[in-house]
C-alpha positions as CSV (number, residue, x, y, z in Angstrom):
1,X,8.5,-392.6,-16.9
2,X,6.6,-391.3,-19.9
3,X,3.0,-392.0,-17.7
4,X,4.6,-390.0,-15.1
5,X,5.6,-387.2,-17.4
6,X,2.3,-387.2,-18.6
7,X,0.4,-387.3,-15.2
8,X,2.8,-384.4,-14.0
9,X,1.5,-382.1,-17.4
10,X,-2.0,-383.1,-16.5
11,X,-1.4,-381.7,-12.6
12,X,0.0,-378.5,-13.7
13,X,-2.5,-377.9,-16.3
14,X,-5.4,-378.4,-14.2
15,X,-3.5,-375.6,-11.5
16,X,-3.5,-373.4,-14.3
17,X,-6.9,-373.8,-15.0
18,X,-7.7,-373.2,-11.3
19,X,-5.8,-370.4,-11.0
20,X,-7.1,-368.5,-14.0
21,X,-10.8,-369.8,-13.5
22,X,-11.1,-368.1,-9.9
23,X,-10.7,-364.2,-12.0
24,X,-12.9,-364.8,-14.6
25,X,-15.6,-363.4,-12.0
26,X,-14.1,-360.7,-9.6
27,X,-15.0,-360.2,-6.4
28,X,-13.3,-358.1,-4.0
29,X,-13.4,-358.1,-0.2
30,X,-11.9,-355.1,1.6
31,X,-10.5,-355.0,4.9
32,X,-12.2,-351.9,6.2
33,X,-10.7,-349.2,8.9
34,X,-13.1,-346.9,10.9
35,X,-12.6,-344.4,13.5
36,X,-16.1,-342.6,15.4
37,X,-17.8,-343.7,13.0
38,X,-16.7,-342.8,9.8
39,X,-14.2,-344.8,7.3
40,X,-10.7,-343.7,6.9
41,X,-9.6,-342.7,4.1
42,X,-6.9,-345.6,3.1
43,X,-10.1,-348.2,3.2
44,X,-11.8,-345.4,0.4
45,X,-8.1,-345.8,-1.3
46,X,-9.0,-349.6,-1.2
47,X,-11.9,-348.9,-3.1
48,X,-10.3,-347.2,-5.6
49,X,-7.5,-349.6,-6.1
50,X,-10.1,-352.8,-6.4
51,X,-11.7,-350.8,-9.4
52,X,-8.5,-351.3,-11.1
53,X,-8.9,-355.1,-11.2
54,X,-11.3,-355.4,-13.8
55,X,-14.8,-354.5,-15.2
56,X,-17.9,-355.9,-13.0
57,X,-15.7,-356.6,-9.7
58,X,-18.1,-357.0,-7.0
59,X,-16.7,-354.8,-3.6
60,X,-17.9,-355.5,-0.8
61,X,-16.2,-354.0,2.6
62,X,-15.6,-355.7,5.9
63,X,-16.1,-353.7,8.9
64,X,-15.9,-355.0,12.4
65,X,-16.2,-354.0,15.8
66,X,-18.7,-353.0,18.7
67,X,-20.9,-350.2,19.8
68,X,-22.9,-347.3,18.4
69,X,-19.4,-346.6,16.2
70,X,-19.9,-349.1,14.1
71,X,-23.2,-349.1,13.0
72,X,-22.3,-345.3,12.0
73,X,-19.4,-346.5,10.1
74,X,-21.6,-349.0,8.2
75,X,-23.7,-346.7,7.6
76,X,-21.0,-344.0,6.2
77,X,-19.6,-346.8,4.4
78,X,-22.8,-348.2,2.3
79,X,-23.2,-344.6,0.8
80,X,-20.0,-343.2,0.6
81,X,-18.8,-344.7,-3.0
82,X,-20.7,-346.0,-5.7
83,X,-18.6,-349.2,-6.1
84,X,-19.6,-350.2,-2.9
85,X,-21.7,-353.2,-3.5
86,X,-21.8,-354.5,0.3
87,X,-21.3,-354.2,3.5
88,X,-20.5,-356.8,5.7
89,X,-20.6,-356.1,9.7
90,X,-19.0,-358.4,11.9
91,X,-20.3,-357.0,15.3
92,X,-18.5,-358.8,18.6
93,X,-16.7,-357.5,21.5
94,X,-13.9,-359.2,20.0
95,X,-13.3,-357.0,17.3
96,X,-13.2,-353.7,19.9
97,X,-9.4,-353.4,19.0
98,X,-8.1,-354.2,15.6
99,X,-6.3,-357.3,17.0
100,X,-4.6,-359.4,14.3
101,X,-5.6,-362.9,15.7
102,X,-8.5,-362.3,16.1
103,X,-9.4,-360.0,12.4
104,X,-7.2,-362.9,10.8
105,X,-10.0,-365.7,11.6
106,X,-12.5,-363.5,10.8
107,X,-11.0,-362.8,7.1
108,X,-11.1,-366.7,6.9
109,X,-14.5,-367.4,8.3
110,X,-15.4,-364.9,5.5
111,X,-13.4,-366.1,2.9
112,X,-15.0,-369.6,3.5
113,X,-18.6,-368.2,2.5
114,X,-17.9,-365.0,0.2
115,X,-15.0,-367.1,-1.7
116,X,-13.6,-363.3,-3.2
117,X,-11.1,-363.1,-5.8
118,X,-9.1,-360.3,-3.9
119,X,-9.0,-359.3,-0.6
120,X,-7.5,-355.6,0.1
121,X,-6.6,-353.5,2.4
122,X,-4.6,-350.3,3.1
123,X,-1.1,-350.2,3.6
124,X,-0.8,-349.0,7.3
125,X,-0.7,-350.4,10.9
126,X,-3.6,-351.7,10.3
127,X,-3.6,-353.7,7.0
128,X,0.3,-354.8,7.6
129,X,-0.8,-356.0,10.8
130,X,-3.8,-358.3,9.6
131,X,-3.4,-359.4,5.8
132,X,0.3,-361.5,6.7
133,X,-2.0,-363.5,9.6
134,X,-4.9,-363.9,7.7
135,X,-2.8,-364.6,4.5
136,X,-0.9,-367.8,6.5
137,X,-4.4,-369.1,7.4
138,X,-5.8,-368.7,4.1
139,X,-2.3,-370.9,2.4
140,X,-1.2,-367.8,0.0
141,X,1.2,-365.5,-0.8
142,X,0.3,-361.9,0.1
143,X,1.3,-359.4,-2.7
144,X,2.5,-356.0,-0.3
145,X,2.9,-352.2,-0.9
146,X,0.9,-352.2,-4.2
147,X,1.0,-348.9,-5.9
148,X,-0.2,-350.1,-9.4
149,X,-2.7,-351.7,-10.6
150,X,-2.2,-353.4,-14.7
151,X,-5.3,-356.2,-14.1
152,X,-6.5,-359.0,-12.2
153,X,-3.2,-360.4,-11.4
154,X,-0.3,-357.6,-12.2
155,X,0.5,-355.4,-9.6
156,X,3.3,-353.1,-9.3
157,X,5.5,-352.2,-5.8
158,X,8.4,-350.8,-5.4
159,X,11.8,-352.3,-4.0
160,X,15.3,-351.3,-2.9
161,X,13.7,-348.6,-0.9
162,X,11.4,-347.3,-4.0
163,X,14.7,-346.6,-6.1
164,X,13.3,-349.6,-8.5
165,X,9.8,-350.9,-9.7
166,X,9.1,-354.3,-9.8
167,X,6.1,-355.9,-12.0
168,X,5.0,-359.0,-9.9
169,X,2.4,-361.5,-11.5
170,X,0.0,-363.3,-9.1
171,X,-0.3,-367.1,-9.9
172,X,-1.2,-368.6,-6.8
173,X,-4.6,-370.1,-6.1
174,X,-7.6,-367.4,-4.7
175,X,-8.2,-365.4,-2.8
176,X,-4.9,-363.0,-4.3
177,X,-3.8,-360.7,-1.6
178,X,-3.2,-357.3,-1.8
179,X,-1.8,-354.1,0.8
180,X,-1.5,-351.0,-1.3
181,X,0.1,-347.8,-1.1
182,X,-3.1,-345.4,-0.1
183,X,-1.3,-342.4,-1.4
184,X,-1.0,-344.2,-5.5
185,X,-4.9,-345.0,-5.5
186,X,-6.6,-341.3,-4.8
187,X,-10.3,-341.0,-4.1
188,X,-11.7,-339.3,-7.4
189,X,-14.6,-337.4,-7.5
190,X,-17.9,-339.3,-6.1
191,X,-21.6,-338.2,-5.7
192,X,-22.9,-337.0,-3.0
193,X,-24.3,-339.9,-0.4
194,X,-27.2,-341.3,-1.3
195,X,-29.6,-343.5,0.4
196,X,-31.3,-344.7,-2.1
197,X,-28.5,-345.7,-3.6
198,X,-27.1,-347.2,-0.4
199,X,-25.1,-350.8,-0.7
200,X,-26.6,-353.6,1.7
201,X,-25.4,-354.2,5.0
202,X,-25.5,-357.8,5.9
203,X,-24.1,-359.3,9.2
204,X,-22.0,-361.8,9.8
205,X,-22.5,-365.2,11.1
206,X,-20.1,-365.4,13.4
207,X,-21.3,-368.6,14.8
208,X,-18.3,-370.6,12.8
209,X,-16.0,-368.2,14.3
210,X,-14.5,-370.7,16.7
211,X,-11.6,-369.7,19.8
212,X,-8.7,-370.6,20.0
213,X,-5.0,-370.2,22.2
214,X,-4.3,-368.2,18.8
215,X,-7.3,-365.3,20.0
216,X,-5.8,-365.1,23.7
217,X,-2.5,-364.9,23.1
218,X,-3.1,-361.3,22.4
219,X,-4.7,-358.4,24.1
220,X,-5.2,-355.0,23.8
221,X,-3.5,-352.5,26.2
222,X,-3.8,-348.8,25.4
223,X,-3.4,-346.0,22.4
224,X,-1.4,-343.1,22.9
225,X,-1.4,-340.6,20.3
226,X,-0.9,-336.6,20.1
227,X,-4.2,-334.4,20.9
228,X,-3.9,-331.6,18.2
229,X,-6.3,-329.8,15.1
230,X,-3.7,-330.5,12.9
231,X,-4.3,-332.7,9.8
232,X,-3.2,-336.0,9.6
233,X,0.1,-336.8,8.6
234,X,-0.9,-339.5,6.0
235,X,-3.6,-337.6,4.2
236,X,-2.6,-333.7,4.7
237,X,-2.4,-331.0,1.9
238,X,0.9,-330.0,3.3
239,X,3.5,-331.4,5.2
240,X,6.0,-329.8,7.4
241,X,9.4,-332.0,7.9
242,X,12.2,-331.7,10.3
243,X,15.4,-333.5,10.6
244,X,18.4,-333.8,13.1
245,X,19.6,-330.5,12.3
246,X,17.0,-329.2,14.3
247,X,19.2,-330.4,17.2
248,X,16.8,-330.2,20.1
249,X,12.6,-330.9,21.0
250,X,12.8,-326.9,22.0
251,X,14.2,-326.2,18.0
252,X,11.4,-328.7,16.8
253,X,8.5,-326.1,17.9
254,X,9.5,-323.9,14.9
255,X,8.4,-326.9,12.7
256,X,5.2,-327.1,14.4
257,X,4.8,-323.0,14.5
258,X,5.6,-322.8,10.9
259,X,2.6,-326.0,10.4
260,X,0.1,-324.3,12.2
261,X,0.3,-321.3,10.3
262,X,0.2,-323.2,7.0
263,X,-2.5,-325.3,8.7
264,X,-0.3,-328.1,7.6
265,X,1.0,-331.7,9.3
266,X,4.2,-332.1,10.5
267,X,6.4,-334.8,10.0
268,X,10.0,-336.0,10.9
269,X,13.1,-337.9,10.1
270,X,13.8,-341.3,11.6
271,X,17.2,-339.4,13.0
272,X,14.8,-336.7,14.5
273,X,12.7,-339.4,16.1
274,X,15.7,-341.4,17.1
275,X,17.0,-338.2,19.4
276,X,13.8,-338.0,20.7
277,X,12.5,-334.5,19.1
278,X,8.6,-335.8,18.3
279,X,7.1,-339.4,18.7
280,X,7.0,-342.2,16.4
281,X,4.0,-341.5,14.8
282,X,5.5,-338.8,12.6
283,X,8.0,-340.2,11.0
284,X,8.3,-340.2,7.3
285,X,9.9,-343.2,5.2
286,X,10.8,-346.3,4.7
287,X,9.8,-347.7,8.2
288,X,7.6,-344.6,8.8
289,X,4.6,-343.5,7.3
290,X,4.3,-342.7,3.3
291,X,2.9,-339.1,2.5
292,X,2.0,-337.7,-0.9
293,X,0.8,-333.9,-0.1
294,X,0.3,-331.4,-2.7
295,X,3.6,-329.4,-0.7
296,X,6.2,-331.4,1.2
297,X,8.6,-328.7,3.1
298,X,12.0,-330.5,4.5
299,X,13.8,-328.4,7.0
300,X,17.8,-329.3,8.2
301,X,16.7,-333.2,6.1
302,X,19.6,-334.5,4.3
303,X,17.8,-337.2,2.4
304,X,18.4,-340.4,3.5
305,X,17.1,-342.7,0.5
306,X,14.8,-344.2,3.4
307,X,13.1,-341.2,4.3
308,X,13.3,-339.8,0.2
309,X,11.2,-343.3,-0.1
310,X,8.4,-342.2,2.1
311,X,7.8,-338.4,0.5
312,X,9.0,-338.6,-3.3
313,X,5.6,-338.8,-4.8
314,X,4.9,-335.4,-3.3
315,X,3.4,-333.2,-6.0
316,X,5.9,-330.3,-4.7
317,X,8.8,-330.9,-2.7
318,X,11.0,-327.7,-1.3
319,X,13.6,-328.0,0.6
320,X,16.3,-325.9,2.8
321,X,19.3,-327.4,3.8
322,X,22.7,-325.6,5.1
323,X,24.9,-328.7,2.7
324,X,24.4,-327.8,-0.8
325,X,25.6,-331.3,-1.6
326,X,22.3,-333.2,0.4
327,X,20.8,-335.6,-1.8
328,X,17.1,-333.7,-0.2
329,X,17.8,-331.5,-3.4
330,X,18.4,-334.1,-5.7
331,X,14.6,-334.2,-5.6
332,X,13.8,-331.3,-4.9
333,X,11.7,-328.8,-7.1
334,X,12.9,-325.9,-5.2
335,X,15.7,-326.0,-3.2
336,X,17.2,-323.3,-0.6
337,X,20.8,-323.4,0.3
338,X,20.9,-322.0,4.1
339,X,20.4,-321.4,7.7
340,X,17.4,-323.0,9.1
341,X,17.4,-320.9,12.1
342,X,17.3,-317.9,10.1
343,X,15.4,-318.8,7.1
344,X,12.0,-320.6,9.3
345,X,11.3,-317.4,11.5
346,X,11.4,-314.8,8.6
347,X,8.9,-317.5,7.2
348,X,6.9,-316.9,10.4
349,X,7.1,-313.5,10.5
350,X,5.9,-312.8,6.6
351,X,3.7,-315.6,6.7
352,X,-0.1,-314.0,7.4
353,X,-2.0,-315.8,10.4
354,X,-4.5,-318.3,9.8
355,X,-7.7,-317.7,9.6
């Protein structure tokens, strides 16, 4: 029994030393979004959060795809931020669609060669759709919703629909997995792009990259999504939100009147969605999409703690509501007790046109 004993101590010390060996050098692959072209802004978010590891964290960023679009991106992306170290370009008709079965073997054929540290990548559709995949390939635990940051293996996320923190330390075996919260990791001021300074793009060999029932089982269909100048939801100045109280899809075109003037984005409550007032893609909260904007207006919102979880790190948050007991004004920094119907077109009317 005592041999045993022994042997057991001598198992977990050597995972301990395993475990703590693989940060003592960082390296950081992330999982890279681009649209015609350029990089979104959540993979520049990844950046940012990846500096947090630790000092002398190699990044390199993963981008894959087909087409003139992607040598752009890679382009865009080897210039854009200083801490940019690589860029790796897995070029394939199989990556036309961000397809998780098929970015999941990818991660691992690169994980197999690159053997990073962390792997990152944004919070959204597209990271929530690939890490868990690749993540079950690679044997670890994924670490989800990160919004801080305290070193190579203590992350911060939030729980019980962001009304409690929850410090999680990592102590699996490498690579340690990470989706965070784009809006907690802002893009700080970089240079300008430079070429000279540009990081390398290397491709991928993609010659290990072998098929399998996994890679069929899947396949792209279509995208549908709104054709409009307004900003993005996820990364606008200002946001424009409207609940059930606008009772109709007719009502819900003050929201967007009041948003174009204000050149803002406008957003929704899963109730407003639920009626059928604006599509899926703008809803705010829990299950929607998380929004920090310098102004977040809420119009006839009451403030479920699901939707107050997808908008309470706005900088500014006003609100109008006709129930002076809503929880919206809770947190609130200005809060207007009243008539949405009456209170949205004086708005409209004092409000000067955009230029």
């Amino acid at each position: 029994m005592a041999i045993r004993s022994l042997l057991g101590a001598f198992r977990k010390r050597s995972f301990v030393t395993r475990a703590v060996s693989c940060y003592r050098s960082l390296s950081t692959l992330i999982l890279a979004e681009h649209e015609r072209g350029v990089l979104k802004a959540s993979s520049l978010s990844a950046v940012e959060a990846a500096k947090c590891l630790g000092e002398n964290n190699s990044i390199s960023l993963l981008l894959a795809g087909t087409g003139p679009s992607l040598q752009e991106a890679a382009a865009h992306a080897a210039s854009c931020h200083p801490s940019i170290s690589q860029v790796l370009l897995a070029e394939s008709d199989k990556f036309a669609y961000p397809l998780a079965e098929a970015w999941a073997k990818l991660v691992h054929v690169v994980q197999q060669k690159g053997s990073y540290s962390h792997i990152i990548a944004g919070s959204g559709s597209f990271g929530k759709n690939i890490l868990p995949r690749a993540a079950a390939i690679l044997d670890v635990s994924p670490i989800t919703d990160v919004t801080e940051i305290n070193g190579s293996n203590l992350f911060v996320r939030p729980i019980y629909a962001g009304n409690a923190l929850s410090t999680v330390r990592y102590t699996g075996s490498a690579p340690c997995m990470l989706t965070i919260r784009s809006t907690s990791f802002p893009l700080g001021a970089t240079p300008a792009p430079s070429v000279s300074n540009a990081a390398s793009v290397d491709k991928v060999d993609l010659s290990t990259l072998s098929e399998d029932d996994a890679i069929g089982k899947s396949k792209y269909i279509s995208l549908s999504s709104q054709d409009t100048d307004r900003p993005d939801l996820g990364n606008a100045r200002i946001v424009v939100t409207g609940g059930r109280a606008l009772k109709s899809a007719e009502n819900f075109k003050l929201i967007e009147k009041l948003a174009e003037k204000l050149g803002a984005a406008v957003g929704a409550t899963r109730a407003a969605v639920d009626a059928g007032f604006v599509p899926n893609e703008l809803q705010v909260g829990q299950t929607g999409k998380i929004v920090a904007p310098e102004l977040y207006m809420a119009f006839g919102v009451s403030g479920a703690i699901q939707h107050i979880a997808g908008m309470r790190d706005s900088k500014v948050i006003v609100a109008v509501n006709k129930d002076a007991d809503a929880p919206i004004f809770q947190v609130a920094d200005y809060g207007l007790v009243g008539d949405l119907f009456e209170i949205i077109p004086e708005l409209l009317e004092k409000l000067p046109e955009k230029k």
